[in-house]
CHARMM internal coordinates of N, CA and C (Angstrom, degrees):
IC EDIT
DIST 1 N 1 CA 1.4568
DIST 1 CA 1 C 1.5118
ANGL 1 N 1 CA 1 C 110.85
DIST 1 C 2 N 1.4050
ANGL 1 CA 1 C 2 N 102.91
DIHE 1 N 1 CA 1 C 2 N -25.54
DIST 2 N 2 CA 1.9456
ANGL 1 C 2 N 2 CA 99.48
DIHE 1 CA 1 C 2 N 2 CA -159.95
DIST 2 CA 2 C 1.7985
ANGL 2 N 2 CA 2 C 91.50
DIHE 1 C 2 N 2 CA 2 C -85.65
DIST 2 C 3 N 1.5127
ANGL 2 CA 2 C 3 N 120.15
DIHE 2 N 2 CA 2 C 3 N -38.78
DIST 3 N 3 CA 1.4208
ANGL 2 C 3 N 3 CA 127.90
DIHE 2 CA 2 C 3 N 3 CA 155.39
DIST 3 CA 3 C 1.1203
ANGL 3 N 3 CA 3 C 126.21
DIHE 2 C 3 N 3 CA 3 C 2.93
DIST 3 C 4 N 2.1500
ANGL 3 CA 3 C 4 N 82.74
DIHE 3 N 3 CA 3 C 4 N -81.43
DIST 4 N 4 CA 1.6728
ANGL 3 C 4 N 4 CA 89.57
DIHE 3 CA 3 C 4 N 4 CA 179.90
DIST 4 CA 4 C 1.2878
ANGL 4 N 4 CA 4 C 138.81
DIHE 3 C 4 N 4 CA 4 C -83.97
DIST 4 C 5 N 1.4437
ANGL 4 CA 4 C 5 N 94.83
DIHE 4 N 4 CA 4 C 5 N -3.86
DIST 5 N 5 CA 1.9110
ANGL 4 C 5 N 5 CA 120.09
DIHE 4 CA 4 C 5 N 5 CA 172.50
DIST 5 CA 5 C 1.3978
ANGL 5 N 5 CA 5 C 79.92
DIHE 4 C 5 N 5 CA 5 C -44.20
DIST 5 C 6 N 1.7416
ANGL 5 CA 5 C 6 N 96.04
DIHE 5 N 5 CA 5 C 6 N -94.09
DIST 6 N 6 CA 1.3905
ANGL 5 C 6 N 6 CA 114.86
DIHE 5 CA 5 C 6 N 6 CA -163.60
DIST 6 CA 6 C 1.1790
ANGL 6 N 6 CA 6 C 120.82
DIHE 5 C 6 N 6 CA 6 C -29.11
DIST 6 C 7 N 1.8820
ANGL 6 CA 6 C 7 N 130.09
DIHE 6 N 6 CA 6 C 7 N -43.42
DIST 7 N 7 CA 1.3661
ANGL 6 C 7 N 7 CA 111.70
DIHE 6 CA 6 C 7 N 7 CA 154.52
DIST 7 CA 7 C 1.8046
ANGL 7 N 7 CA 7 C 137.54
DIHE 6 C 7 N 7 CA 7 C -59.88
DIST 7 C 8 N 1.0085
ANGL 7 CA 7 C 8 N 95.25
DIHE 7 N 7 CA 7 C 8 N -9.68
DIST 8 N 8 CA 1.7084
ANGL 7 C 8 N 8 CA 88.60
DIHE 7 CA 7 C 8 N 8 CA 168.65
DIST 8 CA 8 C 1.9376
ANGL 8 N 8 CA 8 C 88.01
DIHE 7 C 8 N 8 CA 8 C 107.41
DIST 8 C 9 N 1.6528
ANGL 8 CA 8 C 9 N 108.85
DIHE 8 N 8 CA 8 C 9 N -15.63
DIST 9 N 9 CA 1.4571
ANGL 8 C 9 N 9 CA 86.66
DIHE 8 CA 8 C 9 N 9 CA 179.49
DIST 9 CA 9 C 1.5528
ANGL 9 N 9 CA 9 C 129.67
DIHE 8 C 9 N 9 CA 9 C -68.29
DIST 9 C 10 N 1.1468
ANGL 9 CA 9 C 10 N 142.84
DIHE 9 N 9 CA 9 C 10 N 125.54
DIST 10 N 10 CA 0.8678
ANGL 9 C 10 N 10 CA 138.93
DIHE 9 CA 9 C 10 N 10 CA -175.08
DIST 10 CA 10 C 1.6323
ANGL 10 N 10 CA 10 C 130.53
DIHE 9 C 10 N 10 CA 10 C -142.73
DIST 10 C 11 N 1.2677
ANGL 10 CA 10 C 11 N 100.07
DIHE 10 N 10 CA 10 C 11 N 22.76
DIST 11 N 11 CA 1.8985
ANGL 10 C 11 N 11 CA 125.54
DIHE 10 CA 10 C 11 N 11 CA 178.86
DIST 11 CA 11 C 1.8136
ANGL 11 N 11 CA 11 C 93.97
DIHE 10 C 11 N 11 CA 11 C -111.89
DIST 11 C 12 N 1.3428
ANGL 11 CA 11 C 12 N 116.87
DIHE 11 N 11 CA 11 C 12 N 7.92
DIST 12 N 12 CA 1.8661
ANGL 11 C 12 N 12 CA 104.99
DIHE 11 CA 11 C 12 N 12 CA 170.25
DIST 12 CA 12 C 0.9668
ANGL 12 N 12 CA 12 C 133.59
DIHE 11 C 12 N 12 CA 12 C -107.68
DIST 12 C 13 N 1.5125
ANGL 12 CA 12 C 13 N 146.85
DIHE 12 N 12 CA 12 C 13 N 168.88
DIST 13 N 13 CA 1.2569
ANGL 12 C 13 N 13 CA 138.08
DIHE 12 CA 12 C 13 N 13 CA -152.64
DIST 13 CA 13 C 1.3125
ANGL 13 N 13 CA 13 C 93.42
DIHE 12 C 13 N 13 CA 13 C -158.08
DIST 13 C 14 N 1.3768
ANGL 13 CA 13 C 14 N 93.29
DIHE 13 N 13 CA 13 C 14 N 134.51
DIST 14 N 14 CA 2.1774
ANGL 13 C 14 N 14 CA 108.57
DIHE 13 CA 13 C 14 N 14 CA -174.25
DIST 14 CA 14 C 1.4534
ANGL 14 N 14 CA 14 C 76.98
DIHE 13 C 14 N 14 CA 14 C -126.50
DIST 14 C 15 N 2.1394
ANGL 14 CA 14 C 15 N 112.65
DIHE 14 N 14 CA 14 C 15 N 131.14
DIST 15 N 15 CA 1.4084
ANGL 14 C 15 N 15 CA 109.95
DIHE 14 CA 14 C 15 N 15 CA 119.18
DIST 15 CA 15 C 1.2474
ANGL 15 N 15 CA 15 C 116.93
DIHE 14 C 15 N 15 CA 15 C -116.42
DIST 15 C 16 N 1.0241
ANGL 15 CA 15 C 16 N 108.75
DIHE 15 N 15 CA 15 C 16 N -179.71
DIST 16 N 16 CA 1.6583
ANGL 15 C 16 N 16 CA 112.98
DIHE 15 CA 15 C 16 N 16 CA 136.92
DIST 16 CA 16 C 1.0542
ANGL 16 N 16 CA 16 C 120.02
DIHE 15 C 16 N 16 CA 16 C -156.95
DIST 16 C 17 N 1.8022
ANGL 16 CA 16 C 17 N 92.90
DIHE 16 N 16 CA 16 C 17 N 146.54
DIST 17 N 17 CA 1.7280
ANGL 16 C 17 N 17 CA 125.68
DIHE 16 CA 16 C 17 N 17 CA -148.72
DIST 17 CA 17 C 1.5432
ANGL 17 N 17 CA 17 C 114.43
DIHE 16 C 17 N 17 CA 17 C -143.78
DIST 17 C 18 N 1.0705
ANGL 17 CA 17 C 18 N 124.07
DIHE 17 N 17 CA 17 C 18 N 147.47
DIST 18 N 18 CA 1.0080
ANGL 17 C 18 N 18 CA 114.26
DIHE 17 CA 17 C 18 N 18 CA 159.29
DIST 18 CA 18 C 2.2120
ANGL 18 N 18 CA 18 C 118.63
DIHE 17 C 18 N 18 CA 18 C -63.83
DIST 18 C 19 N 1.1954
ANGL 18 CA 18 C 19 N 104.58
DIHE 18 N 18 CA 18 C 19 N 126.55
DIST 19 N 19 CA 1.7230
ANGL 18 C 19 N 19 CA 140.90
DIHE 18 CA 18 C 19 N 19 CA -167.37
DIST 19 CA 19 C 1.7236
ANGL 19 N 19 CA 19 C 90.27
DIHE 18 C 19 N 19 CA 19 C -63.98
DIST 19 C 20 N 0.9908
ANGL 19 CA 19 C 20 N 104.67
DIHE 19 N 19 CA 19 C 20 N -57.24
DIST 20 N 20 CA 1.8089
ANGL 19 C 20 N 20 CA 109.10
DIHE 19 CA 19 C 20 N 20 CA -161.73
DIST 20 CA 20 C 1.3404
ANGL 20 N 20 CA 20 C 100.21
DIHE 19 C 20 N 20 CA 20 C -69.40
DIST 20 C 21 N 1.6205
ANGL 20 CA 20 C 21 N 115.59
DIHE 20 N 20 CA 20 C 21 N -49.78
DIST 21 N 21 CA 1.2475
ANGL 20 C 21 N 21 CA 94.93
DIHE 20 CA 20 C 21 N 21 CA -170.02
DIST 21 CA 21 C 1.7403
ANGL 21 N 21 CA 21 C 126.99
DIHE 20 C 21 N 21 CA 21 C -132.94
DIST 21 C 22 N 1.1785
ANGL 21 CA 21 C 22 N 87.43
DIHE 21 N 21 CA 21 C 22 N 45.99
DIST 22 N 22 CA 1.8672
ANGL 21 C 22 N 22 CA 125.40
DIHE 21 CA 21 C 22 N 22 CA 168.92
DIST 22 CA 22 C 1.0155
ANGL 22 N 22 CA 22 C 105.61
DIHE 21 C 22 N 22 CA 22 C -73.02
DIST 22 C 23 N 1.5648
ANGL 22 CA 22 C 23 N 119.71
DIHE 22 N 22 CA 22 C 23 N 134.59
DIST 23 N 23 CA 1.2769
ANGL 22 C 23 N 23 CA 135.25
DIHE 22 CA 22 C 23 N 23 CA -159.74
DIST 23 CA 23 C 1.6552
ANGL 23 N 23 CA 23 C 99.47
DIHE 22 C 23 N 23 CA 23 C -142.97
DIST 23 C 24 N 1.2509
ANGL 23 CA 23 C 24 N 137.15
DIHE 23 N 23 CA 23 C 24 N 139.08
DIST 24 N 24 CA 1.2656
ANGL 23 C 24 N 24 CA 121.65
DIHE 23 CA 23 C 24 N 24 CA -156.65
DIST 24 CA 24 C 1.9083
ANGL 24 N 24 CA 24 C 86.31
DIHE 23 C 24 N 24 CA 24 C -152.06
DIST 24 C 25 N 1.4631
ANGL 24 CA 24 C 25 N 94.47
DIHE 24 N 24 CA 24 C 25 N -10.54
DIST 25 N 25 CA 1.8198
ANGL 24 C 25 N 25 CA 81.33
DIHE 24 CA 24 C 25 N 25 CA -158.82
DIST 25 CA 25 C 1.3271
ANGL 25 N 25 CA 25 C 100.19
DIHE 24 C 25 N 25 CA 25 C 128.91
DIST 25 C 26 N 1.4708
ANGL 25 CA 25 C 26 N 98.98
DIHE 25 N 25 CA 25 C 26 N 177.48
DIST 26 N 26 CA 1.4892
ANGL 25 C 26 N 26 CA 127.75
DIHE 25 CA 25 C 26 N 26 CA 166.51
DIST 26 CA 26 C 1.5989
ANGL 26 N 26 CA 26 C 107.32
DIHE 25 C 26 N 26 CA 26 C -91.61
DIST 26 C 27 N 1.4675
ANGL 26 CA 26 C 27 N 123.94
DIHE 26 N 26 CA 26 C 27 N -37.69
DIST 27 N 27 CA 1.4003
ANGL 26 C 27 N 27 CA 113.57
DIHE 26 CA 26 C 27 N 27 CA -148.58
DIST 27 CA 27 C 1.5817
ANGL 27 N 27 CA 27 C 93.78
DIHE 26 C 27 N 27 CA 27 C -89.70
DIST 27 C 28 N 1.4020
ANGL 27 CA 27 C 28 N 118.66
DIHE 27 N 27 CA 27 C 28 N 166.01
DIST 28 N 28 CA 1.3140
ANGL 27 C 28 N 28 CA 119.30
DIHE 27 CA 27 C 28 N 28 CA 176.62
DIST 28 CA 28 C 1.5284
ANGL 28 N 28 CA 28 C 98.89
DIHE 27 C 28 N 28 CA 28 C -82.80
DIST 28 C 29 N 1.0614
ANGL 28 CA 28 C 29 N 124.30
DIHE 28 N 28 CA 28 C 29 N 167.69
DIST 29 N 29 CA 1.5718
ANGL 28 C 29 N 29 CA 144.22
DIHE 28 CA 28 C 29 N 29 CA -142.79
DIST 29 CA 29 C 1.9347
ANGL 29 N 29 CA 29 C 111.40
DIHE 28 C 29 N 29 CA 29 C -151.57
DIST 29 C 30 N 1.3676
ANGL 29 CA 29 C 30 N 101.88
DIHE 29 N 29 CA 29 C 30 N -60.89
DIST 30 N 30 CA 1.6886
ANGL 29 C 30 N 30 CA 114.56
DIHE 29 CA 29 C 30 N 30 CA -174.51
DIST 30 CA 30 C 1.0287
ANGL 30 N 30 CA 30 C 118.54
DIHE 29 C 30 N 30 CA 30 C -100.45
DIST 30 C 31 N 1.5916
ANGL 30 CA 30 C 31 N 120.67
DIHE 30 N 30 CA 30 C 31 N 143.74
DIST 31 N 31 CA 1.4635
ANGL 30 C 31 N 31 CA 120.09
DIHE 30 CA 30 C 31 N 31 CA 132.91
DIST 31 CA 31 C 1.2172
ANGL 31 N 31 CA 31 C 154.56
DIHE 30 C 31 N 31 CA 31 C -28.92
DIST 31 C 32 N 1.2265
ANGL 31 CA 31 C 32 N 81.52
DIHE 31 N 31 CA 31 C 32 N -57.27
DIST 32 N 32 CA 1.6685
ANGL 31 C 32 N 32 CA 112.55
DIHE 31 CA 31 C 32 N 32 CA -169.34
DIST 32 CA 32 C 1.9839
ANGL 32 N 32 CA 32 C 98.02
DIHE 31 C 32 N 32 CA 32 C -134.93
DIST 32 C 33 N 1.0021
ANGL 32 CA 32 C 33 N 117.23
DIHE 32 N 32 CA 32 C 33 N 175.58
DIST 33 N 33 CA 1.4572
ANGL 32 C 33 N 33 CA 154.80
DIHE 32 CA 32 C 33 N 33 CA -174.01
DIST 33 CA 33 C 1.7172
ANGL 33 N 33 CA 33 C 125.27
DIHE 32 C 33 N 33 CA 33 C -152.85
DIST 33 C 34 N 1.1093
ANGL 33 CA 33 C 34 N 123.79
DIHE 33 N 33 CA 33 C 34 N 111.15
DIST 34 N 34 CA 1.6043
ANGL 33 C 34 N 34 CA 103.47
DIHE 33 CA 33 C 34 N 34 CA 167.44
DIST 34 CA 34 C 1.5373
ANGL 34 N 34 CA 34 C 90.04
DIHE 33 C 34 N 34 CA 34 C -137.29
DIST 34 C 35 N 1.6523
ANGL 34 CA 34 C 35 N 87.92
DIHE 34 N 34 CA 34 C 35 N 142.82
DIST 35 N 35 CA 1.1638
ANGL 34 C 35 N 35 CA 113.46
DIHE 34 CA 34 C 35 N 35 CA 160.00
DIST 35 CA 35 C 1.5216
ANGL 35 N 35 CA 35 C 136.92
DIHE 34 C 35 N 35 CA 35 C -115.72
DIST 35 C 36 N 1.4746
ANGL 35 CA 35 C 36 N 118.31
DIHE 35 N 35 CA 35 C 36 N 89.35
DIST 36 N 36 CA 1.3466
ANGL 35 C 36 N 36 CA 109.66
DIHE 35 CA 35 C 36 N 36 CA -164.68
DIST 36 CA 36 C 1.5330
ANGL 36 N 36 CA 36 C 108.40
DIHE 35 C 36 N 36 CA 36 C -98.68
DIST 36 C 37 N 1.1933
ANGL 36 CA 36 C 37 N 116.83
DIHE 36 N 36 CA 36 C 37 N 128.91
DIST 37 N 37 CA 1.5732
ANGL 36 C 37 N 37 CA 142.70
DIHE 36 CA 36 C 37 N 37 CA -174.03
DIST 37 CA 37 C 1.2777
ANGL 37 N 37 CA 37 C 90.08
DIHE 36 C 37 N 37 CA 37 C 57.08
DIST 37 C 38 N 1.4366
ANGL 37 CA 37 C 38 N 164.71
DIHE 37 N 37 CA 37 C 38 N -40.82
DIST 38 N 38 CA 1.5985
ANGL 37 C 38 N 38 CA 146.54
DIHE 37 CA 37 C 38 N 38 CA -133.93
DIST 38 CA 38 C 1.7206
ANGL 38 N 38 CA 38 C 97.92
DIHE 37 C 38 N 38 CA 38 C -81.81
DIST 38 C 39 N 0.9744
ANGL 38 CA 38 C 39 N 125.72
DIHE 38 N 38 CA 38 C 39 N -40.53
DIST 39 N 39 CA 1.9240
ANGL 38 C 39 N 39 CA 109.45
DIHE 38 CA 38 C 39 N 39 CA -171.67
DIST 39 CA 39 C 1.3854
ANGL 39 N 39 CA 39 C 93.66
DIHE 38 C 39 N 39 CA 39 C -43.03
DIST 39 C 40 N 1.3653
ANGL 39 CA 39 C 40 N 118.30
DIHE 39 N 39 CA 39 C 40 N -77.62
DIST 40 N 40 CA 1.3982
ANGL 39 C 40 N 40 CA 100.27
DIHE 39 CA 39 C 40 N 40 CA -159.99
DIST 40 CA 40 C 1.3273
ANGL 40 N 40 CA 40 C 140.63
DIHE 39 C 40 N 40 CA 40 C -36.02
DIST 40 C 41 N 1.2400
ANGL 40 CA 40 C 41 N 123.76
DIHE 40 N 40 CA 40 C 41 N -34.57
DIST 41 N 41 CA 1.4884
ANGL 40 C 41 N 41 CA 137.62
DIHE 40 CA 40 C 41 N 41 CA 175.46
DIST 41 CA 41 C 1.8167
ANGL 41 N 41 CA 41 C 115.62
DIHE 40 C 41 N 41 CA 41 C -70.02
DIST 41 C 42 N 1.4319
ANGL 41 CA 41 C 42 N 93.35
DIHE 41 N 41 CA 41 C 42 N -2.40
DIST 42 N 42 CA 1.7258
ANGL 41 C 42 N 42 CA 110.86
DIHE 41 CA 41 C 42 N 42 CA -160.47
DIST 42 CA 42 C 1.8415
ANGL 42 N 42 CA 42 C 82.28
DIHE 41 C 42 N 42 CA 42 C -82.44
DIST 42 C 43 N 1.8039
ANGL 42 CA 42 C 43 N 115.08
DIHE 42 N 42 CA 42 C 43 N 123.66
DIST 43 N 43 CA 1.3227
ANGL 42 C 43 N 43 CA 121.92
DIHE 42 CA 42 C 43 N 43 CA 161.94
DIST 43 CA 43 C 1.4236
ANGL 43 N 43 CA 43 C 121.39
DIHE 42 C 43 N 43 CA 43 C -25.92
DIST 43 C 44 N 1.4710
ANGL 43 CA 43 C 44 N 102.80
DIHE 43 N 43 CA 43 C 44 N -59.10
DIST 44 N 44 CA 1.6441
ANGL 43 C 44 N 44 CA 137.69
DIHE 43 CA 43 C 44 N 44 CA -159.00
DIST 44 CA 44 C 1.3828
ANGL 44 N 44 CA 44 C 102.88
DIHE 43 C 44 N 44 CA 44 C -145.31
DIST 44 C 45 N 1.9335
ANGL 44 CA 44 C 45 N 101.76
DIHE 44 N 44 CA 44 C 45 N 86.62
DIST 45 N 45 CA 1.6852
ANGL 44 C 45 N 45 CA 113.14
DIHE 44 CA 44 C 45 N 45 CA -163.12
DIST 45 CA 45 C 1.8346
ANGL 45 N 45 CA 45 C 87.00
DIHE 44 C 45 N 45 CA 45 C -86.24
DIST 45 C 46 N 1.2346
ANGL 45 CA 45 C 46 N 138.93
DIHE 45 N 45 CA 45 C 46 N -25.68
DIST 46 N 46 CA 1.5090
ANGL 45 C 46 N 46 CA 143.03
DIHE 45 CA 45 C 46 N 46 CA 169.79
DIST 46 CA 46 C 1.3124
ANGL 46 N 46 CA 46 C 112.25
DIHE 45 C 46 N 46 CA 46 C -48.55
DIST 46 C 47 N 1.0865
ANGL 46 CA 46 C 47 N 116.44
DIHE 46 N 46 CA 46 C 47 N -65.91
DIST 47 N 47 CA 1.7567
ANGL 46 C 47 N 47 CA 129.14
DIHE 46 CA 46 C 47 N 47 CA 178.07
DIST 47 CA 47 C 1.6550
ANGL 47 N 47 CA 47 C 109.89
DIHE 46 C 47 N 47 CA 47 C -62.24
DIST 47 C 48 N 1.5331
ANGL 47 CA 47 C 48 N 103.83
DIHE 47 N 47 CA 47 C 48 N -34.59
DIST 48 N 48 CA 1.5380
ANGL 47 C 48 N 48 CA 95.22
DIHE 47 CA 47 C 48 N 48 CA 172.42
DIST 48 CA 48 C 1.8160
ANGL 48 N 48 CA 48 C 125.87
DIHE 47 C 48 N 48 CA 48 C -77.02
DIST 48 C 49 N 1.4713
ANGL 48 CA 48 C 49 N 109.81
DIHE 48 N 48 CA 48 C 49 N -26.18
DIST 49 N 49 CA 1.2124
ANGL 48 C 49 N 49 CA 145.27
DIHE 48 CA 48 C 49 N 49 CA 160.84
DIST 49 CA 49 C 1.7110
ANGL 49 N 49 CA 49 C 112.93
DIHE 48 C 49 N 49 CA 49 C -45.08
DIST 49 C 50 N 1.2633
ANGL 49 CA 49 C 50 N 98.36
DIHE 49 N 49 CA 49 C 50 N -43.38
DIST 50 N 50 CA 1.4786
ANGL 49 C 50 N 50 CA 106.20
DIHE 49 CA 49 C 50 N 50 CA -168.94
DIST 50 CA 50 C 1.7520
ANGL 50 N 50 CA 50 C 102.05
DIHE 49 C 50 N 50 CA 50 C -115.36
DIST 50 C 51 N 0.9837
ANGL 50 CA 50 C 51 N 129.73
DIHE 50 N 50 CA 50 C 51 N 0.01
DIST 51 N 51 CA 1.4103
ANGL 50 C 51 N 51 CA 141.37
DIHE 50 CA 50 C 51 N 51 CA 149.52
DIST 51 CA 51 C 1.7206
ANGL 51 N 51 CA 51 C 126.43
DIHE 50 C 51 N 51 CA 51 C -75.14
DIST 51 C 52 N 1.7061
ANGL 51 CA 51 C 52 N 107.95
DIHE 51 N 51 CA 51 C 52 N -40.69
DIST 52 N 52 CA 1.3561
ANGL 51 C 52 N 52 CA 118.60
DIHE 51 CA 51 C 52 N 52 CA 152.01
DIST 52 CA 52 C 1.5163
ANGL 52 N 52 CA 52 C 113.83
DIHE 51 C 52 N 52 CA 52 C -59.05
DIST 52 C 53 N 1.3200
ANGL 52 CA 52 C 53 N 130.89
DIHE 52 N 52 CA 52 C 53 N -55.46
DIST 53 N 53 CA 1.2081
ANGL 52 C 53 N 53 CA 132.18
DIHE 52 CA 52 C 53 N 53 CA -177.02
DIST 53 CA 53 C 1.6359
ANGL 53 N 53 CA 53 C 101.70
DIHE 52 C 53 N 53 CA 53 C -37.88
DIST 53 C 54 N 1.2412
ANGL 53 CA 53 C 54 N 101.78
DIHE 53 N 53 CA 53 C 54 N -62.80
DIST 54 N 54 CA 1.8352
ANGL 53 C 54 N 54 CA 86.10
DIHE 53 CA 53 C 54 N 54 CA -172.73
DIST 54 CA 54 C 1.4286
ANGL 54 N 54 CA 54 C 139.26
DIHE 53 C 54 N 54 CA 54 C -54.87
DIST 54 C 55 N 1.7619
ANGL 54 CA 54 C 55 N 93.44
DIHE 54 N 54 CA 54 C 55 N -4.09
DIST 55 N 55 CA 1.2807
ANGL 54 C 55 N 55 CA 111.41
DIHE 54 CA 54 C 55 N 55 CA -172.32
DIST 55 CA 55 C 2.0185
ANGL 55 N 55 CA 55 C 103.33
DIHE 54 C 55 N 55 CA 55 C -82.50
DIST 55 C 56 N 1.1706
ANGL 55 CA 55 C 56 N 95.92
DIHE 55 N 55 CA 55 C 56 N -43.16
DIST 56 N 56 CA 1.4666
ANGL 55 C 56 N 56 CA 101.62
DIHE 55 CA 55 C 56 N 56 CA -175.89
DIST 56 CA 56 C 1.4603
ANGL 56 N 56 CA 56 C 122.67
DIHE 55 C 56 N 56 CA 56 C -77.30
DIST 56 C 57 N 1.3118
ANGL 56 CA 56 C 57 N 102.37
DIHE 56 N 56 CA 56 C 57 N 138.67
DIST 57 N 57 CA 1.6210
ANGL 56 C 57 N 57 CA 124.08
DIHE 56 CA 56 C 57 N 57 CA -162.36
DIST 57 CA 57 C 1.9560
ANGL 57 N 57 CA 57 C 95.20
DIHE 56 C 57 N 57 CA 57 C -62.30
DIST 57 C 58 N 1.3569
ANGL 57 CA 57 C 58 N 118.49
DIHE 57 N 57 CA 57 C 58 N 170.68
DIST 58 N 58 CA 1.3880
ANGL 57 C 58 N 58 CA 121.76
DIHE 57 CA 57 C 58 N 58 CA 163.61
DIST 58 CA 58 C 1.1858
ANGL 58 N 58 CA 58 C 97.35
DIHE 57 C 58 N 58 CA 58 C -57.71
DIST 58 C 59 N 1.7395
ANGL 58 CA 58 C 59 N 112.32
DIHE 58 N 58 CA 58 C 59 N 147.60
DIST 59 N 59 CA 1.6528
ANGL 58 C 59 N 59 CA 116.76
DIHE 58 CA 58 C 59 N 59 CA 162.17
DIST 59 CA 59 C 1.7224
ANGL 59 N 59 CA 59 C 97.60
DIHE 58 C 59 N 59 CA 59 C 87.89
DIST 59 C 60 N 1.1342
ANGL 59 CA 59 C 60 N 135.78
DIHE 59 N 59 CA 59 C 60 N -43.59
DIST 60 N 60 CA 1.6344
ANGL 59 C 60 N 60 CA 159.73
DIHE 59 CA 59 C 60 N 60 CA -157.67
DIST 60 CA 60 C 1.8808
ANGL 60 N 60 CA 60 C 78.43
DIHE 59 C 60 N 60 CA 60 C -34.43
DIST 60 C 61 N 1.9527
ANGL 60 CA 60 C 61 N 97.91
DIHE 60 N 60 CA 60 C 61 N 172.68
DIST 61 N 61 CA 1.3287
ANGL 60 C 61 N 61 CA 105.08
DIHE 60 CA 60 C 61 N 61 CA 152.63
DIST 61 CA 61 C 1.2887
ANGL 61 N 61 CA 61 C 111.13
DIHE 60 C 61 N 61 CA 61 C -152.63
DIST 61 C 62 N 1.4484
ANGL 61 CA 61 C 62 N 111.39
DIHE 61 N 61 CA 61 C 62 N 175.97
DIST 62 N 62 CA 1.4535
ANGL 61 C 62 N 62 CA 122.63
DIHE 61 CA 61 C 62 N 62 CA 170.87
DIST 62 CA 62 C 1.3181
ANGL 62 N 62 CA 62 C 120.03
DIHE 61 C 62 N 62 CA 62 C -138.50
DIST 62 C 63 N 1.2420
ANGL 62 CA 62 C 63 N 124.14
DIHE 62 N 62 CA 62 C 63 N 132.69
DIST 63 N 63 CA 1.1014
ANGL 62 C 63 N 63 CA 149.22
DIHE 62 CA 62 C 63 N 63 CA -176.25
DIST 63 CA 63 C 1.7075
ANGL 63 N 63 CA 63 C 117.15
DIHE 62 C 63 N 63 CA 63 C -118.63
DIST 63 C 64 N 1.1178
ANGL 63 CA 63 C 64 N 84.35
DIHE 63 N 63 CA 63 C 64 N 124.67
DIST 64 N 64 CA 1.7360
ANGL 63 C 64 N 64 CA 95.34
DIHE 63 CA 63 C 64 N 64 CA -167.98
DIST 64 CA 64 C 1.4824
ANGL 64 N 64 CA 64 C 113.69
DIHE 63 C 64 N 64 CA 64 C -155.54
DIST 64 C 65 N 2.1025
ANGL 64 CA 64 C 65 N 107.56
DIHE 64 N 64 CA 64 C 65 N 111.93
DIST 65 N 65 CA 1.5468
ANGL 64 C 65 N 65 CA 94.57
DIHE 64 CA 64 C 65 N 65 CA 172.86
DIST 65 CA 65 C 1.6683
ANGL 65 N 65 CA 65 C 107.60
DIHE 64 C 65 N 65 CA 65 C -126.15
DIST 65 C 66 N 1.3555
ANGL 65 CA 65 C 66 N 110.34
DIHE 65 N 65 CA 65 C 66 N 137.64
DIST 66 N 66 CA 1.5543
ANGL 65 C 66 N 66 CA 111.33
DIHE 65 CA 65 C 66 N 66 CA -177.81
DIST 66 CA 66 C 2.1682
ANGL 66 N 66 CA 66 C 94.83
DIHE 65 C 66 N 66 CA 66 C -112.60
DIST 66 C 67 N 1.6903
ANGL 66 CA 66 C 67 N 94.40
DIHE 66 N 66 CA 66 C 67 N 171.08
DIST 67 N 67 CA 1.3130
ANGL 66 C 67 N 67 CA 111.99
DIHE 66 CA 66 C 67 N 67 CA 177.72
DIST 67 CA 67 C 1.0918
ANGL 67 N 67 CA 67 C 120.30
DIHE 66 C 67 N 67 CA 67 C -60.54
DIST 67 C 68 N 1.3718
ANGL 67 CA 67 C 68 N 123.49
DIHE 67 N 67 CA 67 C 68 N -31.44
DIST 68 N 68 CA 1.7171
ANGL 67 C 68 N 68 CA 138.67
DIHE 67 CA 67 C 68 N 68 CA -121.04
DIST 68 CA 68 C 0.9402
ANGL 68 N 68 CA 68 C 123.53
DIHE 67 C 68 N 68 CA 68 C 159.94
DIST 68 C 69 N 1.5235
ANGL 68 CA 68 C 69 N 111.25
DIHE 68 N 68 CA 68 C 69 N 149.38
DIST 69 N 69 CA 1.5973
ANGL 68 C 69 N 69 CA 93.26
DIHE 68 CA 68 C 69 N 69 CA -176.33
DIST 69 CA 69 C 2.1195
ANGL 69 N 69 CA 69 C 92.49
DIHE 68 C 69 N 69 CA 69 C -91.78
DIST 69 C 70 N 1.8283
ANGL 69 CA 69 C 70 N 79.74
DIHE 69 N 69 CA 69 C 70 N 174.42
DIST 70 N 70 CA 1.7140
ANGL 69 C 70 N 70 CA 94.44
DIHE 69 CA 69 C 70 N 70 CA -158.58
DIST 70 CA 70 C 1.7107
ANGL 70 N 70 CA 70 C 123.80
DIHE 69 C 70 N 70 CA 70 C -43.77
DIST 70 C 71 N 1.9447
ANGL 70 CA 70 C 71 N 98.17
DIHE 70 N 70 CA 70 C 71 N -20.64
DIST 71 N 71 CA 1.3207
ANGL 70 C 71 N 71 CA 79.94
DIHE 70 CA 70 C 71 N 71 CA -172.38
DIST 71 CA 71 C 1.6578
ANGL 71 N 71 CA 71 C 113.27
DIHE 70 C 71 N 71 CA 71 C -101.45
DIST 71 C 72 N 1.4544
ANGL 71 CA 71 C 72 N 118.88
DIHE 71 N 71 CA 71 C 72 N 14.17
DIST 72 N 72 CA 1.4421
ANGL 71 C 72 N 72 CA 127.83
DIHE 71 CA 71 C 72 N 72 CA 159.54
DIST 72 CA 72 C 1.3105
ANGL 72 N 72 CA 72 C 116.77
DIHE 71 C 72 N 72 CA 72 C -102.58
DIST 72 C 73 N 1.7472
ANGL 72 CA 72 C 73 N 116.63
DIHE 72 N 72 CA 72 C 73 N 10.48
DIST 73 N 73 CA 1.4845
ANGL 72 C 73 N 73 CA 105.50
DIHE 72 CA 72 C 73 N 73 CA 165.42
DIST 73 CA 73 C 1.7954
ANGL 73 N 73 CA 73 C 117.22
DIHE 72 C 73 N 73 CA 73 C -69.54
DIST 73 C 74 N 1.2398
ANGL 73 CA 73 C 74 N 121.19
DIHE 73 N 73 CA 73 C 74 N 141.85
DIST 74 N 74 CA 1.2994
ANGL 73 C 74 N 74 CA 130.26
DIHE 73 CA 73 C 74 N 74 CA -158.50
DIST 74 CA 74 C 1.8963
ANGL 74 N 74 CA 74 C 96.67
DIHE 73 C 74 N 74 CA 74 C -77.02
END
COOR INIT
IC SEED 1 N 1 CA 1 C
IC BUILD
């Protein structure tokens, strides 16, 4: 946040929430999405996958990087 102060950004929005069971609505909301390290730890990374989707506007994106796949996450 202090980042994007300092860059002058100021049209962005940081939470953090729990992924699985975030509820935002029906209407799409974002641009963009990133997910850094959290899919993996996600029970049901499909359902969370397709729960973000509704969040994102037409055109929208997602970005998402994990360690491993799920069954060598530590």
């Amino acid at each position: 946040r202090e980042e994007a102060t300092a860059a002058g950004l100021n049209n962005l929005r940081f939470d953090v929430q729990d992924a699985e069971s975030l509820d935002l609505g029906s209407e799409p909301h974002f641009d963009a999405l990133v997910s850094r390290w959290g899919l993996m730890f996600c029970l049901d990374p499909v359902a969370t996958l397709q729960n973000a989707k509704r969040w994102l506007r037409p055109g929208g994106h997602l970005a998402a990087a994990v360690w491993c796949p799920p069954e060598d996450v530590p």
